[in-house]
N, C-alpha and C positions, 0 to 999 in steps of 0.2 A: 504494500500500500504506500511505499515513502513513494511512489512516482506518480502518486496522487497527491501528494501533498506539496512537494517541492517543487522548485522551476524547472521546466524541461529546458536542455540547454541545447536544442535543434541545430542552432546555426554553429554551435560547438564542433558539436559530432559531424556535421557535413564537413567542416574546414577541415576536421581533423583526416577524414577517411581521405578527402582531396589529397590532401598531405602526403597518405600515402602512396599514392600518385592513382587514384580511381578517378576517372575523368568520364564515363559513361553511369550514371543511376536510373533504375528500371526503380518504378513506383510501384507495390502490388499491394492495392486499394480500393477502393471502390469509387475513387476520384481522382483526380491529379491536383488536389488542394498541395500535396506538400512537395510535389517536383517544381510549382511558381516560388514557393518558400525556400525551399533549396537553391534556386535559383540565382535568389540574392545574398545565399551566403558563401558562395564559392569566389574565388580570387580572378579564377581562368574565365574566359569568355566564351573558351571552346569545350567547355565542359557539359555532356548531353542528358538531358531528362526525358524519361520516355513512361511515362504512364502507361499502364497494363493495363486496366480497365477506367472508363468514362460513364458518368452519371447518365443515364438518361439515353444510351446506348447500343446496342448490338454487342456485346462480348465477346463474340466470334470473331464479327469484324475490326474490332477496335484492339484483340490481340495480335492479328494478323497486321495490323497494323503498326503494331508497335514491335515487331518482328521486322517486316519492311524497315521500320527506321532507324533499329539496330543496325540492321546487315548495311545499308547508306554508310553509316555513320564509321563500321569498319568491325564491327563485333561481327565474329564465327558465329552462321546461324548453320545447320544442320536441314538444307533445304529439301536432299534426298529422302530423309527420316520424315519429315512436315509431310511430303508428299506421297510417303510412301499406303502404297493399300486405296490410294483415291482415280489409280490410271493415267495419272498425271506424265506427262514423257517431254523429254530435251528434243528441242525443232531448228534445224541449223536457220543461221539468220543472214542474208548475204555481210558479203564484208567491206562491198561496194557499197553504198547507196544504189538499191536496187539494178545492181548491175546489169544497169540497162535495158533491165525489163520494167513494163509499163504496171502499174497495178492502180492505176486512175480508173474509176468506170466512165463508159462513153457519156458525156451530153445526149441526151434525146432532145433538145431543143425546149421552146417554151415554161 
C-alpha cells in the first residue's frame, strides 16, 4: 500500500530506464495517457512511445499497429511468426519502378 500513499516519481523512473540507454517504450494499457507523460520526461527527442492499446478502439487493429510502428522505428518484429497459420505469403515487388510495365487502368472517357 506505500504506493498508494507516497509520490509516484514517473518522470524519475523514465529518465532513469532512458539512462540506461532504452530509447523505444511500448505502453501496455488501456490508453496511451502515460507514453504523452513519458514523453516529457525523456532528455532525447528520438526516443519512441508506442501505445499497445487505444481507448475507444479496435484492439486488433491498434496492436497491429503498434507492431507496424515498432518495426519503422527499427525494433525486430517476428513478421513470419505474426503471419504464420493466416496464408499470408512474400510477392516479389519490381525493383524498377514498374519496370516499364503499365498498371494504370484505361480512361473510358466521360
Amino acid at each position: 500500500m506505500r504506493h498508494v500513499r507516497e509520490a509516484v516519481r514517473f518522470a524519475d523512473a523514465v529518465a532513469f530506464v532512458e539512462g540506461r540507454g532504452v530509447s523505444v517504450f511500448v505502453e501496455i494499457g488501456p490508453d496511451g495517457v502515460l507514453s504523452g507523460m513519458a514523453q516529457q520526461s525523456v532528455a532525447s527527442e528520438s526516443a519512441v512511445f508506442v501505445p499497445l492499446l487505444r481507448k475507444n478502439r479496435d484492439e486488433a487493429s491498434t496492436a497491429v499497429t503498434a507492431l507496424g510502428r515498432l518495426h519503422v522505428t527499427g525494433v525486430t518484429v517476428d513478421w513470419a511468426r505474426f503471419f504464420e497459420g493466416s496464408g499470408a505469403r512474400r510477392v516479389g515487388l519490381p525493383t524498377y519502378a514498374f519496370q516499364r510495365e503499365r498498371f494504370w487502368l484505361e480512361s473510358v472517357g466521360g
